[in-house]
N, C-alpha and C positions, 0 to 999 in steps of 0.2 A: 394324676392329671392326664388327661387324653390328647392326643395330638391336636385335636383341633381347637383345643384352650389354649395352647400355644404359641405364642407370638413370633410372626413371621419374620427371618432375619432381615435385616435393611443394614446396604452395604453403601458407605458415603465413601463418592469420588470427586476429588475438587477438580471443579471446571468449571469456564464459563462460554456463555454460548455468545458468540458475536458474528453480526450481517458482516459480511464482505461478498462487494458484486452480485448483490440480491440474493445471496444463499447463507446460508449460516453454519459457522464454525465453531469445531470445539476448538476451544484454545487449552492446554493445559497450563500448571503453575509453573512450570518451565520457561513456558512462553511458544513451545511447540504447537505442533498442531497432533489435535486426539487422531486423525485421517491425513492420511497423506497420499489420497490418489491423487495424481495429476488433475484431475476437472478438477476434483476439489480443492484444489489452492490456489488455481488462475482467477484472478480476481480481474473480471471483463471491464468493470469500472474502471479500475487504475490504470487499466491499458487505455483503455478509451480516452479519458481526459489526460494523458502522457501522448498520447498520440494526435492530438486536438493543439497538445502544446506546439507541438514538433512542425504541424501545417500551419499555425498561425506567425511561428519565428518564419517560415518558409516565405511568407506572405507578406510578410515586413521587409524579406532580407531581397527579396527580388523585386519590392518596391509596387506593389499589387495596391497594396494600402502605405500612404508616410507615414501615418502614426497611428497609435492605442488607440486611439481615442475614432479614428476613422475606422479601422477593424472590429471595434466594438458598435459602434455606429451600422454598419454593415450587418453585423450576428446578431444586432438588435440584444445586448446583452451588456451589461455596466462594463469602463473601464478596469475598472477594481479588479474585477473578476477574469479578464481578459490578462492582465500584467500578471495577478496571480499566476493563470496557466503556464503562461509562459516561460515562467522562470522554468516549468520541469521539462523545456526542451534544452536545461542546460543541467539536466542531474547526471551524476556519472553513469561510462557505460555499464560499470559493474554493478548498480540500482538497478536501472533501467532494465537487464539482461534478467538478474534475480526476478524483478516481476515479472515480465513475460513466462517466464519459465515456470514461474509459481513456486521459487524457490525463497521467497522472501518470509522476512520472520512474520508469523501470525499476528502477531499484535500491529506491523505497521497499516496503516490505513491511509485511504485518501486524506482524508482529513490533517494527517502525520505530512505528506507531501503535498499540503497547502498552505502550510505553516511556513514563514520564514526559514531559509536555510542557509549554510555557508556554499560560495562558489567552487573552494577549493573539494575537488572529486573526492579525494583522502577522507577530509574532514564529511564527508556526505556519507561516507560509505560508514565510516565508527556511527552516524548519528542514525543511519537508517538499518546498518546490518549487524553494527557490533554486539547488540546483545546476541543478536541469536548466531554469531560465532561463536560468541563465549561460550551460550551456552553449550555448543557443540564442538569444544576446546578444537578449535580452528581457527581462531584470532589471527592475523596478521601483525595486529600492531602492538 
């Protein structure tokens, strides 16, 4: 049999490829991320609508807009989606700090921090960071 009868080796790597902030990531089965430069894990989305959150509580708390409902009115955008943001000008700072920093686990997304959540920071951080302490046996709790 000649080498070019052959059949060429194929080597299977489990991964999956997921968008965060318009770029796409390897996520391994870990839950890690396959790259880890720094561009490549700041996720400009999540910052951006964290920081949307942050001017809009602003805007409410110094009386700019009385309600939801007039600050969405204003952005020309649903209340729905306006209360939504909101809530993540009250996510802890140790969330908030991870994604800036792009230190947050690969798998969480905007969409994870659009979801209902608990108020209590504790409880925010097991629901947003705890796997990917675990998996990097650095748990706190």
């Amino acid at each position: 049999m000649s080498q070019t009868d052959q059949m060429p080796e194929t080597t299977h790597i489990p991964m999956t490829f997921r968008p965060r902030g318009g770029k796409t990531v390897i996520v391994l089965p870990d839950g890690s991320r396959g790259v880890v430069r720094r561009e490549a894990t700041i996720d400009n989305t999540m910052i951006k609508v964290i920081a949307r959150g942050f001017r809009w509580q602003r805007l409410l708390y110094d009386g700019t807009f009385a309600t939801i409902e007039d600050l969405a009115a204003a952005e020309k955008i649903n209340p729905s989606y306006v209360s939504r943001i909101l809530r993540l000008a009250y996510l802890s700072p140790k969330v908030v700090q991870a994604i800036l920093d792009g230190s947050h686990p690969a798998w969480l997304t905007m969409r994870d921090l659009l979801e209902p959540f608990p108020m209590d920071w504790q409880l925010q951080e097991k629901k947003f960071l705890a796997r990917f302490e675990e998996s990097n046996l650095t748990s706190e709790y």
